[in-house]
C-alpha positions, -999 to +999 in steps of 0.1 A: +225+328-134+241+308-104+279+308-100+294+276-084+322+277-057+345+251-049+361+249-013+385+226-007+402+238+028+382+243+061+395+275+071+376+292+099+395+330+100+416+342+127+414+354+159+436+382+157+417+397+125+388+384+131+379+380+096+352+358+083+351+324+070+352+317+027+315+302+034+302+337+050+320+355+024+301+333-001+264+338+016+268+375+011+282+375-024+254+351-032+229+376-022+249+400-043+252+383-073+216+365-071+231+330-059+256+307-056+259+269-054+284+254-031+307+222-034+325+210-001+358+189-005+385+187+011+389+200+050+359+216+046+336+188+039+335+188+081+314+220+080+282+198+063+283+176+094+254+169+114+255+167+155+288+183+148+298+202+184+294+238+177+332+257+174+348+257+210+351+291+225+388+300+229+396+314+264+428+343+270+428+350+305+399+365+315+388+365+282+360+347+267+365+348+227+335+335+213+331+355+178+349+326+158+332+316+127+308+285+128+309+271+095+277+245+100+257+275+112+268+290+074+260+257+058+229+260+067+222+296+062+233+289+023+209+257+024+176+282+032+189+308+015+182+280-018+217+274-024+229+237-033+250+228-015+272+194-024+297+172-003+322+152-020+319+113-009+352+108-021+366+132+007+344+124+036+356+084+030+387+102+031+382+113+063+364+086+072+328+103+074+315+084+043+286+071+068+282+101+088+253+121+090+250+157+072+229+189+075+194+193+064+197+200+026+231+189+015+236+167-006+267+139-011+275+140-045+311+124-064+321+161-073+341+150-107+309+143-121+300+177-112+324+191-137+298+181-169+277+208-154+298+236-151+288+253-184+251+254-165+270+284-141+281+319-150+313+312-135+331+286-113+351+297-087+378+282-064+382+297-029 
């Protein structure tokens, strides 16, 4: 049975400890745990974008830092993957995005009505 995962902040890691992104942490669980579906609201309802730039490579001296976390190339590893993955309309008009294109495979949805499902998942989780 799926689980379901809410994100509501679009948090790519840090530099320093280079850890990964909630959406990377959810593609590998999913594989773990045989699936998960994905709801974007919030910040993170930028990561479904389409034609998005990809993240900017941050530059310390000599240093080129390009390891950061893209979260739309993780949006779409969890859309071929099989995983659904849903936008809430009511935070990209927030944002004003309620026009703008998204990634192959997602899917805008009004993510209150998505509650009436939740019994369909083994568990619903917030990250």
């Amino acid at each position: 049975m799926t689980y379901l995962v809410i994100i509501d902040r679009g948090y790519r890691g840090s530099a320093e400890a280079q850890f990964f992104d909630a959406l990377y942490g959810v593609e590998m669980l999913g594989d773990q745990l045989g699936g998960m579906d994905v709801v974007l609201r919030g910040t993170s309802v930028t990561a479904a974008l389409a034609g998005a730039a990809p993240p900017p490579a941050l530059q310390l001296g000599p240093t080129v830092l390009n390891t950061l976390a893209d979260p739309r190339r993780s949006v779409g590893a969890l859309v071929d993957k099989g995983a659904a993955v849903y936008v809430d309309e009511p935070g990209l008009a927030a944002f004003g995005l309620d026009r703008a294109p998204l990634l192959p495979g997602v899917t805008r949805l009004d993510t209150a009505r998505l509650a009436t499902r939740w019994g369909d998942y083994a568990g619903v989780w917030f990250l």
